[in-house]
C-alpha atoms as one frame of an Amber mdcrd trajectory, in Angstrom:
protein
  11.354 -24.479 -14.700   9.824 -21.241 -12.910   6.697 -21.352 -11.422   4.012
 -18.742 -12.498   2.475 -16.528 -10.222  -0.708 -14.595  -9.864  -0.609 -11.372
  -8.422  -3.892 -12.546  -6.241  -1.158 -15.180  -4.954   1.787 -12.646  -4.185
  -1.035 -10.432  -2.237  -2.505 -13.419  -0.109   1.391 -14.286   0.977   2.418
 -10.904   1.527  -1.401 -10.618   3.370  -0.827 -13.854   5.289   3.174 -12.769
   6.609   3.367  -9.319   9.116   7.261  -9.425   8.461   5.770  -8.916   4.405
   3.345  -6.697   5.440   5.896  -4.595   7.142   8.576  -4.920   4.573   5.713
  -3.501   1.534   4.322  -0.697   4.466   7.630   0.612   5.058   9.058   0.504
   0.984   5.592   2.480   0.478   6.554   5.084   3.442   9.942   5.586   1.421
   8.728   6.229  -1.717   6.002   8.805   0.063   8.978  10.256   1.904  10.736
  10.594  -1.505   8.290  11.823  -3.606   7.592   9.142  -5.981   3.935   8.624
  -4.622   3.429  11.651  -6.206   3.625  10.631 -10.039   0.091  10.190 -11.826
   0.671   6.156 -11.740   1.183   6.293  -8.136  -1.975   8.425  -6.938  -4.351
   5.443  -6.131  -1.665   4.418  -3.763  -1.283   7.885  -2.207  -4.985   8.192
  -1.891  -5.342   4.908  -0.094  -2.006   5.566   2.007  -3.956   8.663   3.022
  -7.003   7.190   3.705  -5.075   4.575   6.056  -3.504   7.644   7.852  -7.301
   8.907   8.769  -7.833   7.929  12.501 -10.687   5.125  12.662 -14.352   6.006
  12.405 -13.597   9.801  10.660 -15.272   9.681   6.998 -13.573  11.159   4.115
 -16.235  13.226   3.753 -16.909  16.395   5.957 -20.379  17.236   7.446
């Protein structure tokens, strides 16, 4: 019988693993590439892949 689980417990194993870290970074760098981070369900993603891309220490916000 399958185990359920959460999607807290898929995060804190892909979290805990670089190979799955790499492995989600690089399927998310495809589907920017491709376009598909640009459909409405996908903006929170885009906005936080963008926000990632921002070099350390420079705010979102302009003085």
């Amino acid at each position: 019988m399958p185990v359920e689980i959460s999607l807290e417990e898929h995060a804190q194993a892909v979290l805990g693993s670089p190979a799955a870290c790499r492995r989600v970074l690089r399927a998310l760098a495809e589907m920017d590439v491709s376009g598909r981070l640009d459909e409405a369900k996908w903006s929170s993603v885009a906005g936080e892949l963008e926000r990632l891309r921002r070099p350390a220490g420079r705010s979102m916000w302009r003085r």
